[in-house]
N, C-alpha and C positions, 0 to 999 in steps of 0.2 A: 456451538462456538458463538462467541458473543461476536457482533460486526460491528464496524463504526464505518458512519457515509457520512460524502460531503459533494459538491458538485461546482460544478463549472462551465460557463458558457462558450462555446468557440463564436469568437468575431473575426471581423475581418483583419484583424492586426497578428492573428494564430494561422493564418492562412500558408500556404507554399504554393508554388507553382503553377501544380495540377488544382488549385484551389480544393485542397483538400486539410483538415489539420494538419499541421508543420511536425514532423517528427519529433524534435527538441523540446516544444512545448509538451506534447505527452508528455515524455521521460519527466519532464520537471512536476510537469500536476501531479502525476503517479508518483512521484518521489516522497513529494507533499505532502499529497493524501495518506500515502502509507504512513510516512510520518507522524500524519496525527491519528491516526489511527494508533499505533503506536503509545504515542504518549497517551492517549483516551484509555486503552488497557494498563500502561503502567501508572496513569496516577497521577505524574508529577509532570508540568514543564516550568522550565524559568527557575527554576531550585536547582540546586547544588549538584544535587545526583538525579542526573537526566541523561536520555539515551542521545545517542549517536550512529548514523547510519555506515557502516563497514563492507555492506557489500549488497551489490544490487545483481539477481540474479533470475535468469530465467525469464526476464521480460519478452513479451513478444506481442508486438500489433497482428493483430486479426479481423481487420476491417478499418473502410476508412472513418471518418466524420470530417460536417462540413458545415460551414455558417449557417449559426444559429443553432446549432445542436448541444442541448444538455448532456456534458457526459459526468451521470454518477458513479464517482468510486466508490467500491464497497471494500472494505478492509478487516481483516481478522486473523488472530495470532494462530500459527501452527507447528509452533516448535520453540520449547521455553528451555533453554538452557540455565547453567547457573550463574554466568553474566549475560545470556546473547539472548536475544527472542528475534524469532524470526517469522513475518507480516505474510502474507496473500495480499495483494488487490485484482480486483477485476476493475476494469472500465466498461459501462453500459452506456448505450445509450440511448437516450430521447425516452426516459422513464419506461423503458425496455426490457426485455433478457439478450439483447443482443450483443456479444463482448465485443468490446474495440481493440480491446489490451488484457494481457493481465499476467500477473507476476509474482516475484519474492523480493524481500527485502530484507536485510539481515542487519539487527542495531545491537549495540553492547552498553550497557548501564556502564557512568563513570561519574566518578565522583569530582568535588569542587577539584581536585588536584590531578584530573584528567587519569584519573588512575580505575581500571574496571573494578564494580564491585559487584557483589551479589543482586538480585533486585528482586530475590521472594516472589518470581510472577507463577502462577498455577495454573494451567491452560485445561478450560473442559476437554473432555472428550470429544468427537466428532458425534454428529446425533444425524444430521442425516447422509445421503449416497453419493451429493456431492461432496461433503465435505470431507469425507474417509477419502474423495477421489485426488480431492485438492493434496490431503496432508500424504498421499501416497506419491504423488506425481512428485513434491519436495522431496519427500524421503529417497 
């Protein structure tokens, strides 16, 4: 499966409380990043028929982070429908394997007139143990 990464710094404006990253900020970076993850596998953004996010599912934090910690999302398709493709992210952090987060996120191709269309995406197959584990835990 092909991934697409991008990353982000936690400062002290991402903070909460417990001075740990702010829940709301995750959800948004992960929203983000899936997203262009997303458009990275479909192809197109800023054009006419571009995806749209419909459902966010299965997130879940799994450790904290804290100022100054780089969290890279790593993003990859695991379910292509004939309008819908549905994303993986994981959040790592500090150029790690250690997850912070990680989730689904479900977008539907539509067209200039908000209308869904096809969007021809072909998703490989899983090649290795995590990845059969990711697209089984969706399924």
């Amino acid at each position: 499966m092909k991934a697409f990464e991008t990353s982000r710094l936690v400062t002290t404006e991402d903070m909460n409380h417990h001075d740990t990253l702010y829940a709301g900020r995750m959800a948004a970076w992960f929203t983000e990043a899936t997203f262009l993850g997303a458009s990275a596998l479909f192809g197109k953004y800023g054009e006419a028929d571009h995806l749209v996010a419909v459902e966010i599912h299965g997130m879940k934090y799994l450790g904290p982070s804290f100022n100054g910690d780089m969290i890279r999302f790593v993003s990859m398709g695991v379910k292509a429908g004939r309008t819908s493709l549905t994303m993986y992210t994981k959040a790592l952090r500090n150029n790690s394997d250690v997850k912070v987060a990680e989730g689904y996120v479900t977008f539907v191709c539509i067209d200039g007139d908000k209308k869904k269309i096809p969007h021809n995406i072909v998703l490989e197959a899983p090649e290795t143990e995590e990845e059969r584990a990711i697209l089984e835990k969706f399924a």
